[in-house]
PDB file as gemmi writes it, atoms N, CA and C in Angstrom:
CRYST1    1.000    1.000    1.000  90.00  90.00  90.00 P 1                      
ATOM      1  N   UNK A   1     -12.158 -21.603  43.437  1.00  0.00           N  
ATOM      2  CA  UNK A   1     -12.757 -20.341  43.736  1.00  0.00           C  
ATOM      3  C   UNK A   1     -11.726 -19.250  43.986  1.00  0.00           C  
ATOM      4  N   UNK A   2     -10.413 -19.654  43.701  1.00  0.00           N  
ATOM      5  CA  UNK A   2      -9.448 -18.254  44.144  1.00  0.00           C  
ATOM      6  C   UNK A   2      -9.303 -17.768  43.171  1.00  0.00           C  
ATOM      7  N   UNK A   3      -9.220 -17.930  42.054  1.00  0.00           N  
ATOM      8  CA  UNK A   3      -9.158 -16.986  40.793  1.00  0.00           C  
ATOM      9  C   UNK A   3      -7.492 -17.044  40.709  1.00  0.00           C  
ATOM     10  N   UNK A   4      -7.451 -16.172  39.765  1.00  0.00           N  
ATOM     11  CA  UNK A   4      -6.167 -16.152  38.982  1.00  0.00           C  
ATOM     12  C   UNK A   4      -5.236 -15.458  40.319  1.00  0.00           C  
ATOM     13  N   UNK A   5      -3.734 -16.066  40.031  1.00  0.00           N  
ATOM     14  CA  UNK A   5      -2.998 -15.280  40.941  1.00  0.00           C  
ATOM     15  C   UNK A   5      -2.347 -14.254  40.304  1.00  0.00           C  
ATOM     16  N   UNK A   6      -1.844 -13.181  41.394  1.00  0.00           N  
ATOM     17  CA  UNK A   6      -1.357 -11.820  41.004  1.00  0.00           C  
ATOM     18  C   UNK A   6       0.499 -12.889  40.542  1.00  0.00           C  
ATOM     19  N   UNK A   7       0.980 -12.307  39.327  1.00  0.00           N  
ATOM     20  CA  UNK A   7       2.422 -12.296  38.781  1.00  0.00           C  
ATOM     21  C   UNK A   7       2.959 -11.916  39.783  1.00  0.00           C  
ATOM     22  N   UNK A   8       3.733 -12.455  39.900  1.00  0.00           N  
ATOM     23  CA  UNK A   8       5.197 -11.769  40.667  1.00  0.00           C  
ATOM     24  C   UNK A   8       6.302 -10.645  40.226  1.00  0.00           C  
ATOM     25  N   UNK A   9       6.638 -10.093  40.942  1.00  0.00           N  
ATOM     26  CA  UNK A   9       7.165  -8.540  40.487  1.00  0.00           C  
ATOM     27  C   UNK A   9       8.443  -8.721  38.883  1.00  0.00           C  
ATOM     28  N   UNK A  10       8.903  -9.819  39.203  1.00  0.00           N  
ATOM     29  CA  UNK A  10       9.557 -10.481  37.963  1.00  0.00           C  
ATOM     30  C   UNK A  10       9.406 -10.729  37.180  1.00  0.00           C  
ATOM     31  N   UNK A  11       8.054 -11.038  36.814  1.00  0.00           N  
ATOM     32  CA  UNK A  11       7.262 -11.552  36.039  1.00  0.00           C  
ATOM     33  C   UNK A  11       6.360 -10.486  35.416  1.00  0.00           C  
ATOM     34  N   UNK A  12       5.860  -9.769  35.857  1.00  0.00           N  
ATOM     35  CA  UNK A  12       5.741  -8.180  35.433  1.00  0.00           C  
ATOM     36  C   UNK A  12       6.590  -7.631  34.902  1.00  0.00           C  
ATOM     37  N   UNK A  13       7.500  -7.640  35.658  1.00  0.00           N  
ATOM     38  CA  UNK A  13       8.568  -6.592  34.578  1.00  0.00           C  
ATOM     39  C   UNK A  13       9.127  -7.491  33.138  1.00  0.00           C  
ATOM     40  N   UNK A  14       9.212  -8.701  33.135  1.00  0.00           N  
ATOM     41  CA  UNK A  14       9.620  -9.439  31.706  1.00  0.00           C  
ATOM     42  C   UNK A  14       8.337  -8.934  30.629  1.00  0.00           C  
ATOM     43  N   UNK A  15       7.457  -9.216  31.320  1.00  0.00           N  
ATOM     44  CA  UNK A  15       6.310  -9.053  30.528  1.00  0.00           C  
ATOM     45  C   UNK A  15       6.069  -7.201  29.828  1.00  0.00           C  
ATOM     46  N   UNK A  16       6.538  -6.160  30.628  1.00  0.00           N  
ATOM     47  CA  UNK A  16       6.457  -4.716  30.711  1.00  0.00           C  
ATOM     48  C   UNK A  16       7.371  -4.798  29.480  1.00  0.00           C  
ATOM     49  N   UNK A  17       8.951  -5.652  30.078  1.00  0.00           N  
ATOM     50  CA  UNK A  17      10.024  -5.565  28.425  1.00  0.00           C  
ATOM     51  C   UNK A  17       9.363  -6.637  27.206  1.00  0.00           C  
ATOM     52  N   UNK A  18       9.143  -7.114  27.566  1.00  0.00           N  
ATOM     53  CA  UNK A  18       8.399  -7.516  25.692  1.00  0.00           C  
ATOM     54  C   UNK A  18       7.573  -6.588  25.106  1.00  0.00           C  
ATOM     55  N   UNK A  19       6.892  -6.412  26.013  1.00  0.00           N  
ATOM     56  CA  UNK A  19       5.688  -5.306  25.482  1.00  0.00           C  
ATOM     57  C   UNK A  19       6.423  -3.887  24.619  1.00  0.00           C  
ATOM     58  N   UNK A  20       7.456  -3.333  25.192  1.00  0.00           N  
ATOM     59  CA  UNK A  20       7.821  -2.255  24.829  1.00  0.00           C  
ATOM     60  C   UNK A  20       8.891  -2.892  23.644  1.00  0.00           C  
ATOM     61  N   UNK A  21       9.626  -4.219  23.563  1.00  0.00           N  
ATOM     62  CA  UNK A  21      10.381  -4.323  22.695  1.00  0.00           C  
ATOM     63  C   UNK A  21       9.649  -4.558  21.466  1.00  0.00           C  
ATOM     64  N   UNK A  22       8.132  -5.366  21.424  1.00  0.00           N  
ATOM     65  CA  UNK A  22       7.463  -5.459  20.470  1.00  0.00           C  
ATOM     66  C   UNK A  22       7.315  -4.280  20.009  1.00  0.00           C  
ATOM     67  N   UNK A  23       6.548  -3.197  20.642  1.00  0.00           N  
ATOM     68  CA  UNK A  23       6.463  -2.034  19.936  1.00  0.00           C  
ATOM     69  C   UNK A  23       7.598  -1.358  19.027  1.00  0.00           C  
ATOM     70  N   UNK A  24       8.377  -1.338  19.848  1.00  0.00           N  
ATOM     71  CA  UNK A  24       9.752  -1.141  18.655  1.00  0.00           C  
ATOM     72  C   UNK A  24       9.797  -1.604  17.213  1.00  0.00           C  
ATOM     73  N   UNK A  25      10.285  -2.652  17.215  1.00  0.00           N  
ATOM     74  CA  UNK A  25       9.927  -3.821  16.373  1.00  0.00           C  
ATOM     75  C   UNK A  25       8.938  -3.332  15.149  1.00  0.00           C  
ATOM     76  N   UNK A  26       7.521  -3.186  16.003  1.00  0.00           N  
ATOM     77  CA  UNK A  26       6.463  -2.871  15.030  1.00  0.00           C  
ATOM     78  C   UNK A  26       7.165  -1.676  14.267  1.00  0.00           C  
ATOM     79  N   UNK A  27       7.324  -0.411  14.807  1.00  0.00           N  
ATOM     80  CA  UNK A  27       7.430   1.032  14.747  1.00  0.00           C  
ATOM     81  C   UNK A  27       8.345   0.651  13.479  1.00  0.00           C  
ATOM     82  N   UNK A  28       9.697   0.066  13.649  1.00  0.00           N  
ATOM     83  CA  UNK A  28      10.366   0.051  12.485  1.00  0.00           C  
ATOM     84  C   UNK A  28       9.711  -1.250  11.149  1.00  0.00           C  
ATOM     85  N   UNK A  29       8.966  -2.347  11.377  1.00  0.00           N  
ATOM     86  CA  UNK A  29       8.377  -2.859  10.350  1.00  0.00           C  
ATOM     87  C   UNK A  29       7.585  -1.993   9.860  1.00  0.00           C  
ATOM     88  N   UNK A  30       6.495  -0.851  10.453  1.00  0.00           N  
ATOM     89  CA  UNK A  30       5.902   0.432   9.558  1.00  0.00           C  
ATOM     90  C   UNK A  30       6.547   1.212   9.084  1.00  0.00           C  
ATOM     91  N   UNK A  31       7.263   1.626   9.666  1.00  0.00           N  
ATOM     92  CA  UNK A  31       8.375   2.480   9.144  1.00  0.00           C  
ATOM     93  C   UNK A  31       8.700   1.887   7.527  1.00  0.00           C  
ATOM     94  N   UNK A  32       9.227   0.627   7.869  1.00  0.00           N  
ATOM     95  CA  UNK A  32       9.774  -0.155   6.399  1.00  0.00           C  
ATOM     96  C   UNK A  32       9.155  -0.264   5.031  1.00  0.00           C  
ATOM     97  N   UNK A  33       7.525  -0.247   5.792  1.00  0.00           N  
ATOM     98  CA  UNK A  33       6.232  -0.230   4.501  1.00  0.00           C  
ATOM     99  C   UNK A  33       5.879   0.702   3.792  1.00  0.00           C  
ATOM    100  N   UNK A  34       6.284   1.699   4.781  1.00  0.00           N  
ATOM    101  CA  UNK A  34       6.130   3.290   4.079  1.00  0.00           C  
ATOM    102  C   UNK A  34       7.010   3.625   3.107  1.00  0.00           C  
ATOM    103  N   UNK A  35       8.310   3.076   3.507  1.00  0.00           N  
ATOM    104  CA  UNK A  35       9.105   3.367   2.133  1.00  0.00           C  
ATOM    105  C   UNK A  35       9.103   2.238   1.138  1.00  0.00           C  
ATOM    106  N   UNK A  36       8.635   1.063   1.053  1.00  0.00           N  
ATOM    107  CA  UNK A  36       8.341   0.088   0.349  1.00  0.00           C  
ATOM    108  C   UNK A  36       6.943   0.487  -0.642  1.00  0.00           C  
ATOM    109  N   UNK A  37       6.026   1.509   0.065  1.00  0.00           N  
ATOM    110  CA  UNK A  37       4.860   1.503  -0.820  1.00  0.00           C  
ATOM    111  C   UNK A  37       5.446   2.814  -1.849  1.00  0.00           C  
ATOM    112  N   UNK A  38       5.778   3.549  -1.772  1.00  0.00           N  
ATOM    113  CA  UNK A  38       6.674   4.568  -2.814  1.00  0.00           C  
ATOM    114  C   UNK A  38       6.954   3.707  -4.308  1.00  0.00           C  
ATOM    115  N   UNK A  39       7.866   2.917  -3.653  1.00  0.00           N  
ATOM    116  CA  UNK A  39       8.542   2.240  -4.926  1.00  0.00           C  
ATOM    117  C   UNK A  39       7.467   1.553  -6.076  1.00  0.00           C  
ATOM    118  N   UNK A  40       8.068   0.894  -6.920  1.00  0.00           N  
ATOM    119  CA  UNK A  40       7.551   0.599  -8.366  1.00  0.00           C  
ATOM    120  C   UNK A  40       7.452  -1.168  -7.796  1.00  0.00           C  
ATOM    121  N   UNK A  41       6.544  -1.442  -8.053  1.00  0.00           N  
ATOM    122  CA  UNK A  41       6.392  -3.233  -7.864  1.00  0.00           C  
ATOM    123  C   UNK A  41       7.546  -3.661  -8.582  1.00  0.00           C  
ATOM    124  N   UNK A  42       7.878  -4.640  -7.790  1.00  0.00           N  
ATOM    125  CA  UNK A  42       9.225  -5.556  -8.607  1.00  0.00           C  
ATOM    126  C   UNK A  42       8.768  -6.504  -9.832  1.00  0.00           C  
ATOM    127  N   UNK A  43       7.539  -6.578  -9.693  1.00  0.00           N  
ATOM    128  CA  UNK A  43       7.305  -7.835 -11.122  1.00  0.00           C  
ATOM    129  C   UNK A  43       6.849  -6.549 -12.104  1.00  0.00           C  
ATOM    130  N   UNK A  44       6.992  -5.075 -11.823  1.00  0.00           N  
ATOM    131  CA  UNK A  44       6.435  -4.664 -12.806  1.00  0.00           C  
ATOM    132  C   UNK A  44       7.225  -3.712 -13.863  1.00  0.00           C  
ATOM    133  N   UNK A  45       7.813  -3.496 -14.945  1.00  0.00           N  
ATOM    134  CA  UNK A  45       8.610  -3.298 -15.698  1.00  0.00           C  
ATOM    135  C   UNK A  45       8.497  -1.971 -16.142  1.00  0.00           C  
ATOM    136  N   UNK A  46       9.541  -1.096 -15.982  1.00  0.00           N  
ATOM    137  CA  UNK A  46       9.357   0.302 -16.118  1.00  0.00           C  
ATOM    138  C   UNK A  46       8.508   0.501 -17.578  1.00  0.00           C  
ATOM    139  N   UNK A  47       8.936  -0.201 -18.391  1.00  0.00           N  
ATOM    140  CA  UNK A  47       8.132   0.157 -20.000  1.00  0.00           C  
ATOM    141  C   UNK A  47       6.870   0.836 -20.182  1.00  0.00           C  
ATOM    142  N   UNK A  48       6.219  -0.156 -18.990  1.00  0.00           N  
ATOM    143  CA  UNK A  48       4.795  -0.688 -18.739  1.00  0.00           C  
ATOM    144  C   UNK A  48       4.169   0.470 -18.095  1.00  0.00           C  
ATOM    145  N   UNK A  49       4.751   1.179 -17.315  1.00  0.00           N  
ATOM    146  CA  UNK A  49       4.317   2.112 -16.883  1.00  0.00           C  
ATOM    147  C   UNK A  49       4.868   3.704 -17.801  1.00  0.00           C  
ATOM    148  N   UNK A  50       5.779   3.243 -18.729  1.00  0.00           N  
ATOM    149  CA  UNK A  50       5.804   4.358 -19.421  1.00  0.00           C  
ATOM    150  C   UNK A  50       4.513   4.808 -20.464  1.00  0.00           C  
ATOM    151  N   UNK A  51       4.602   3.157 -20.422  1.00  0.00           N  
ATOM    152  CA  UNK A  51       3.561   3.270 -21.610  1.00  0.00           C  
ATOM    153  C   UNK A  51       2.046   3.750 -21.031  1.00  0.00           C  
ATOM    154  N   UNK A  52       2.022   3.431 -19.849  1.00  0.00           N  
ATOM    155  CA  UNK A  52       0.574   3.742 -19.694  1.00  0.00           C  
ATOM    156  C   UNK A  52       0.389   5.308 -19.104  1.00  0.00           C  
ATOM    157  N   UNK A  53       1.775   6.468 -18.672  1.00  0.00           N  
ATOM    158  CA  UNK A  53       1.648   7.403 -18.866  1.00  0.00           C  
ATOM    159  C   UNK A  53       1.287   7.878 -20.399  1.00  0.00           C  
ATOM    160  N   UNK A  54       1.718   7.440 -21.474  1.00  0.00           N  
ATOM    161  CA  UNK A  54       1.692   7.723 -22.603  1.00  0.00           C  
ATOM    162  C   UNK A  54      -0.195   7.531 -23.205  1.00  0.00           C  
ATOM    163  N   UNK A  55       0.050   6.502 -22.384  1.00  0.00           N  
ATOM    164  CA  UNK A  55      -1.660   5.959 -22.885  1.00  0.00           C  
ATOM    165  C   UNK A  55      -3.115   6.554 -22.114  1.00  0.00           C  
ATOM    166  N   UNK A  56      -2.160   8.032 -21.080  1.00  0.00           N  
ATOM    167  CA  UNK A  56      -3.295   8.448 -20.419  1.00  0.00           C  
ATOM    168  C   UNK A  56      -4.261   9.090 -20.929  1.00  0.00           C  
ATOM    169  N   UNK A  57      -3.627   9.951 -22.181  1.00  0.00           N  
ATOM    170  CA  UNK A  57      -4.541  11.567 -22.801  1.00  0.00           C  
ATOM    171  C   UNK A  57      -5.660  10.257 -23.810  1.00  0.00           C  
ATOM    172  N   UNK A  58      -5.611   9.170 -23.949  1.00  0.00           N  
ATOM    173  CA  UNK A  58      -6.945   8.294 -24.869  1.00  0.00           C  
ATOM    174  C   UNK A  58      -7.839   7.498 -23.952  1.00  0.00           C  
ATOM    175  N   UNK A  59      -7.358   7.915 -22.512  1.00  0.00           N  
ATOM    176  CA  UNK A  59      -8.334   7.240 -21.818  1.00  0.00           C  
ATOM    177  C   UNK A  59      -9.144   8.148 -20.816  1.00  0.00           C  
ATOM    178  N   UNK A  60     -10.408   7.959 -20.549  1.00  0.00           N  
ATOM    179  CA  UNK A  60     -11.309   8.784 -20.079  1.00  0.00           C  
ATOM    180  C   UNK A  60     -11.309   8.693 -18.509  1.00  0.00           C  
ATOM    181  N   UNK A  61     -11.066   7.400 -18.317  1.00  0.00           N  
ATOM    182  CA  UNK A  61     -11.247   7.067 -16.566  1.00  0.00           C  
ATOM    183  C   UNK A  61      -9.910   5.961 -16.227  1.00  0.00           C  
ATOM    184  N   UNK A  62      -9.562   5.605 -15.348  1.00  0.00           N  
ATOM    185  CA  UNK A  62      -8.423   4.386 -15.113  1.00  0.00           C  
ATOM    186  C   UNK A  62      -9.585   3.770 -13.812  1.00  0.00           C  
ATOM    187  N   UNK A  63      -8.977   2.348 -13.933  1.00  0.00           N  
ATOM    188  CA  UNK A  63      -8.969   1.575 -12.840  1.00  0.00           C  
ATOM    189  C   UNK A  63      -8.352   0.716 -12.641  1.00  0.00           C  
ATOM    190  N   UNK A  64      -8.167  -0.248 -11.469  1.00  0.00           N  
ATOM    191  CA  UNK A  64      -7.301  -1.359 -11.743  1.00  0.00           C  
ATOM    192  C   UNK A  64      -7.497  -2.425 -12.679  1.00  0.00           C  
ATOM    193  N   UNK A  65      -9.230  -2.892 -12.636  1.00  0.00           N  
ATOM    194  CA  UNK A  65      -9.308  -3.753 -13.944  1.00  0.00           C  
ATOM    195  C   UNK A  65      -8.894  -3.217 -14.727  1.00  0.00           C  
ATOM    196  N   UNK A  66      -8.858  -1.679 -15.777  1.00  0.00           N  
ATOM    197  CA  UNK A  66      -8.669  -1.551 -16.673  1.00  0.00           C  
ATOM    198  C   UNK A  66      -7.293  -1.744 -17.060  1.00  0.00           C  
ATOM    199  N   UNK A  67      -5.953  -1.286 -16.425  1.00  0.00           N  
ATOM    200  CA  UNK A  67      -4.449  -1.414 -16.207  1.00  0.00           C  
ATOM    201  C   UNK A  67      -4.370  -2.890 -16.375  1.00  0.00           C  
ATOM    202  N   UNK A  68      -4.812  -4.011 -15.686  1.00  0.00           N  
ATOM    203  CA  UNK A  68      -4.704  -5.451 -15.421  1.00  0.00           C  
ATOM    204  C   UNK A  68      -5.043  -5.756 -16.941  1.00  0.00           C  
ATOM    205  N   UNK A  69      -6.352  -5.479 -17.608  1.00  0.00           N  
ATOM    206  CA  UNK A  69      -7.101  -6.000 -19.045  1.00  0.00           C  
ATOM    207  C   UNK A  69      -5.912  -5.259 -19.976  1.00  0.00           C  
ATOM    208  N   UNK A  70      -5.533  -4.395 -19.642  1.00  0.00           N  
ATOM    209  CA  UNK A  70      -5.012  -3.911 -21.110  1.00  0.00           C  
ATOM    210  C   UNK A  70      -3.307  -4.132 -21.239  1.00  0.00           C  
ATOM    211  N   UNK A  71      -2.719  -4.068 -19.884  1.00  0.00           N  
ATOM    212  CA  UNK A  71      -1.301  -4.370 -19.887  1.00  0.00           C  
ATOM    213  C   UNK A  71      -1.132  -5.672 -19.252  1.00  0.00           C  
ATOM    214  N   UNK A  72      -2.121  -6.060 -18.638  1.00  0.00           N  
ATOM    215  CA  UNK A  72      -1.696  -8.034 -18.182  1.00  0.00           C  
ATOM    216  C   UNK A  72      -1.069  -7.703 -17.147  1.00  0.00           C  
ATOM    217  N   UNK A  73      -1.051  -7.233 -16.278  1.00  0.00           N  
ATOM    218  CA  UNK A  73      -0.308  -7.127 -15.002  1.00  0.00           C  
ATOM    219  C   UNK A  73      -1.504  -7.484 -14.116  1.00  0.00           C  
ATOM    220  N   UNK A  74      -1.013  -7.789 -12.609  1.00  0.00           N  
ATOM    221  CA  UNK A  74      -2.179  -7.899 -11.589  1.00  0.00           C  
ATOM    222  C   UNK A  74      -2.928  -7.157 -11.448  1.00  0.00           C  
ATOM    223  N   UNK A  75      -3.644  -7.494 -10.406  1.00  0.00           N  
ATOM    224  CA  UNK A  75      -4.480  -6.608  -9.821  1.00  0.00           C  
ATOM    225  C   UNK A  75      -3.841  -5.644  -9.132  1.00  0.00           C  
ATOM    226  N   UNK A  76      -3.345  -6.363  -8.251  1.00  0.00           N  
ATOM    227  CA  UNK A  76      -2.870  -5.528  -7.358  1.00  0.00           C  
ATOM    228  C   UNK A  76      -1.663  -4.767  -7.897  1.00  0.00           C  
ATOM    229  N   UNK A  77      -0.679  -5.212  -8.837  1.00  0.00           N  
ATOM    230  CA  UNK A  77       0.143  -3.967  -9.161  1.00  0.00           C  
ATOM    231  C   UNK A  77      -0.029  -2.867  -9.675  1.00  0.00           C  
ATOM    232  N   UNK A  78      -1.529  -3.117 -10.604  1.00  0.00           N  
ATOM    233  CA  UNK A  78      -2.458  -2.109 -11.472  1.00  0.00           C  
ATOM    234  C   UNK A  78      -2.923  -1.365  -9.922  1.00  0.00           C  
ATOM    235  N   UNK A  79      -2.946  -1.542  -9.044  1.00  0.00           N  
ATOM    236  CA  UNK A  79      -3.272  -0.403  -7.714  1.00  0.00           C  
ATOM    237  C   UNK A  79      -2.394  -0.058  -7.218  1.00  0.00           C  
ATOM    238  N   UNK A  80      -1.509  -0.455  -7.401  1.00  0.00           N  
ATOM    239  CA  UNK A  80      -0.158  -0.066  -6.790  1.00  0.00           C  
ATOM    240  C   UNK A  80       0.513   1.410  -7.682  1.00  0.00           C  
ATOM    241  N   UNK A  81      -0.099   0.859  -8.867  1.00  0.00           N  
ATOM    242  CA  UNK A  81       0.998   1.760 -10.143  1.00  0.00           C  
ATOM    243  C   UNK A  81      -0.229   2.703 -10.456  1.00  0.00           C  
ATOM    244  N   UNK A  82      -0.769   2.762  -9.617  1.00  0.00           N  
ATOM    245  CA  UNK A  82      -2.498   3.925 -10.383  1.00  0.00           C  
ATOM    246  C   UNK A  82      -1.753   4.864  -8.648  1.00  0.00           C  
ATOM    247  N   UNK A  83      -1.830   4.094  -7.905  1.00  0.00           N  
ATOM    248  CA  UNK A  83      -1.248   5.223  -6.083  1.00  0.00           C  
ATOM    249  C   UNK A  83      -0.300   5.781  -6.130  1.00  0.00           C  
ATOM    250  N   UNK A  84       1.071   5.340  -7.092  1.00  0.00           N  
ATOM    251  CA  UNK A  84       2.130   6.098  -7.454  1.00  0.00           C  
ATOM    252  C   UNK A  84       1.859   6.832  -8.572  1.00  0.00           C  
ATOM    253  N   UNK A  85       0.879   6.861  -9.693  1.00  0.00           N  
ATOM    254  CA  UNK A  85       0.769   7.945 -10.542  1.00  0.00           C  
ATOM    255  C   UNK A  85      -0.002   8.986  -9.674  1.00  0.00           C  
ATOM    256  N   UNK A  86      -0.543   8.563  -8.654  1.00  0.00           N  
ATOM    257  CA  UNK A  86      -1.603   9.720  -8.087  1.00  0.00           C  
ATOM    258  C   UNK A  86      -0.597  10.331  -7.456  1.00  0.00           C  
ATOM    259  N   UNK A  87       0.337  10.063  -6.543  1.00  0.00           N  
ATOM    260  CA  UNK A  87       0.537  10.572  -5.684  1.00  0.00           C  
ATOM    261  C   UNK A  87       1.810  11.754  -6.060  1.00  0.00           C  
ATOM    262  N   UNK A  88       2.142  11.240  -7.803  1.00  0.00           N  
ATOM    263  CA  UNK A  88       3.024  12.455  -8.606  1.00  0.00           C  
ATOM    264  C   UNK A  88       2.290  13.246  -9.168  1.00  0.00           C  
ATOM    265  N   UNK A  89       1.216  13.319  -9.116  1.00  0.00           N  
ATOM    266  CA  UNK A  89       0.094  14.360  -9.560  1.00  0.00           C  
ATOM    267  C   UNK A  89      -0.355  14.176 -11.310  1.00  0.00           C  
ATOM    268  N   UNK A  90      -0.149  12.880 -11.804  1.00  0.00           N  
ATOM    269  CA  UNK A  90      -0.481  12.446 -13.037  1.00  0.00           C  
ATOM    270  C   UNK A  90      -1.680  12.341 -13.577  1.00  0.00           C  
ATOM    271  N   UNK A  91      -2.492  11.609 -12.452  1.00  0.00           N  
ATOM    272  CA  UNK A  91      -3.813  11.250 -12.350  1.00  0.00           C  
ATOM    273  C   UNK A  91      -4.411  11.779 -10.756  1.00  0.00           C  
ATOM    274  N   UNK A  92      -5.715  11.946 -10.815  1.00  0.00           N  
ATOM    275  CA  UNK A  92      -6.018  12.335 -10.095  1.00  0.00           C  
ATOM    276  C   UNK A  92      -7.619  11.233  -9.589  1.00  0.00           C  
ATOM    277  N   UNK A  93      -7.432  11.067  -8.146  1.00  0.00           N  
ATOM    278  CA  UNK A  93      -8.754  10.126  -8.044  1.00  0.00           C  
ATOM    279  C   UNK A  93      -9.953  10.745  -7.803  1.00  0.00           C  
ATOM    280  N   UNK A  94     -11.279  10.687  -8.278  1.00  0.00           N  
ATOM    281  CA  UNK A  94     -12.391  11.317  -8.981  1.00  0.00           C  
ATOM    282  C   UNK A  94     -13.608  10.275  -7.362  1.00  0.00           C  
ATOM    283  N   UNK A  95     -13.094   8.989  -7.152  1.00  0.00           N  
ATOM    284  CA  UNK A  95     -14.240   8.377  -6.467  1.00  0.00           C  
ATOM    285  C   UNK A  95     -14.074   6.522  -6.291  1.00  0.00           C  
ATOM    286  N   UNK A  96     -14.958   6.391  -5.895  1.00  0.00           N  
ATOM    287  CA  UNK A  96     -14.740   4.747  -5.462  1.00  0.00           C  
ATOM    288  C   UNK A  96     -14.621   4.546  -3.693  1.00  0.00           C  
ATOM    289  N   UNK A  97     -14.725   3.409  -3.356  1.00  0.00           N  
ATOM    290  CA  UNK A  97     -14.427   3.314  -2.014  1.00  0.00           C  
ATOM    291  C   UNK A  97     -13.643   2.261  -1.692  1.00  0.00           C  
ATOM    292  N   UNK A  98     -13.685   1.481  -0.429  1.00  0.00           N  
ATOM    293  CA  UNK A  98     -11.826   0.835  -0.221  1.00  0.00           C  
ATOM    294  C   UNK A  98     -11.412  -0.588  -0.933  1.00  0.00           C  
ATOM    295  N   UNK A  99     -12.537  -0.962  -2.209  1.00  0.00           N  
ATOM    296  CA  UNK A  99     -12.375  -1.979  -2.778  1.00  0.00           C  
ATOM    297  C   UNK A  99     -11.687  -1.603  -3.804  1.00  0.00           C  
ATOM    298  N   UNK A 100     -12.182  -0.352  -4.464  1.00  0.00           N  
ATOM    299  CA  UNK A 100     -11.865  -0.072  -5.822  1.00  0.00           C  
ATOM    300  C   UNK A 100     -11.823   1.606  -5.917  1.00  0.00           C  
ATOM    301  N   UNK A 101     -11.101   2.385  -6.529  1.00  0.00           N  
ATOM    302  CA  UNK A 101     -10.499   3.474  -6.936  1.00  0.00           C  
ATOM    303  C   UNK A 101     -10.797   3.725  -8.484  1.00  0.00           C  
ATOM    304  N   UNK A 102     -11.226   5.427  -8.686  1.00  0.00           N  
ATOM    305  CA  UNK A 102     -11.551   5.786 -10.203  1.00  0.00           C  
ATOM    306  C   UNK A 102     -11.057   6.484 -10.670  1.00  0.00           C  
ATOM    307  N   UNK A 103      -9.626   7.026 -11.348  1.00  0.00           N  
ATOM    308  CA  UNK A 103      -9.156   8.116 -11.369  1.00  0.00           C  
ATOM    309  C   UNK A 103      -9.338   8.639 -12.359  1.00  0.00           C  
ATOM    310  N   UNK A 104      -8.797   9.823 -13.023  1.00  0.00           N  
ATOM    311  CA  UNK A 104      -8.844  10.274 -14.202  1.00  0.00           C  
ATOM    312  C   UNK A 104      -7.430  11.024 -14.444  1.00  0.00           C  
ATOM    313  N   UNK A 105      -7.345  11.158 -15.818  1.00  0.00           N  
ATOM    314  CA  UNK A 105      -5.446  11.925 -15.928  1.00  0.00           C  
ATOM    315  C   UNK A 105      -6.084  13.229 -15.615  1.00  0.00           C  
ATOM    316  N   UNK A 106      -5.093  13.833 -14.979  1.00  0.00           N  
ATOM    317  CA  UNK A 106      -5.126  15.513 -14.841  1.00  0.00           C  
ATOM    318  C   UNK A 106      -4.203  16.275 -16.014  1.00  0.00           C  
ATOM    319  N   UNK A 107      -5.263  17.377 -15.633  1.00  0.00           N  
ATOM    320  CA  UNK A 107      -5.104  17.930 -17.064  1.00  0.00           C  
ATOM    321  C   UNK A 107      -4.167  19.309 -17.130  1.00  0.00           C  
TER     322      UNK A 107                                                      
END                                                                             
């Protein structure tokens, strides 16, 4: 019936420094992702994306299936490489929600 005991003042404060060293920690692993999502996927080959700037003005809409079906790359790099054309102002996203994305080339 006594319940939990109060930590000792030592024991508080170890616990106060993890807490704040984790946060650190985190701050720079986000930090790290942000400049990791910029870049070009490593399995994915500059060509591939030249080509599919080239292949924008014959296509009406993009998505990731469509990038994946027509150049054989993943899924996920076909979303990766549709967020870096958006975000150079190549294509522009039109709709979809957090499964799937619809863009179209800008004109």
């Amino acid at each position: 019936m006594g319940g939990k005991k109060k930590k000792t003042i030592k024991a508080m404060e170890k616990e106060s420094l993890r807490k704040k060293r984790e946060k650190v920690e985190e701050k720079k692993k986000r930090e790290d992702k942000e400049v990791r999502k910029s870049t070009i996927p490593a399995s994915v080959d500059i060509s591939v994306i030249e080509n599919i700037k080239k292949d924008l003005n014959n296509m009406n809409y993009l998505t990731p299936y469509s990038i994946y079906s027509k150049y054989g790359l993943k899924i996920g790099d076909a979303k990766r490489i549709l967020k870096i054309l958006c975000s150079e102002g190549i294509i522009k996203s039109v709709g979809g929600n957090a499964r799937i994305q619809i863009y179209v080339p800008s004109s």
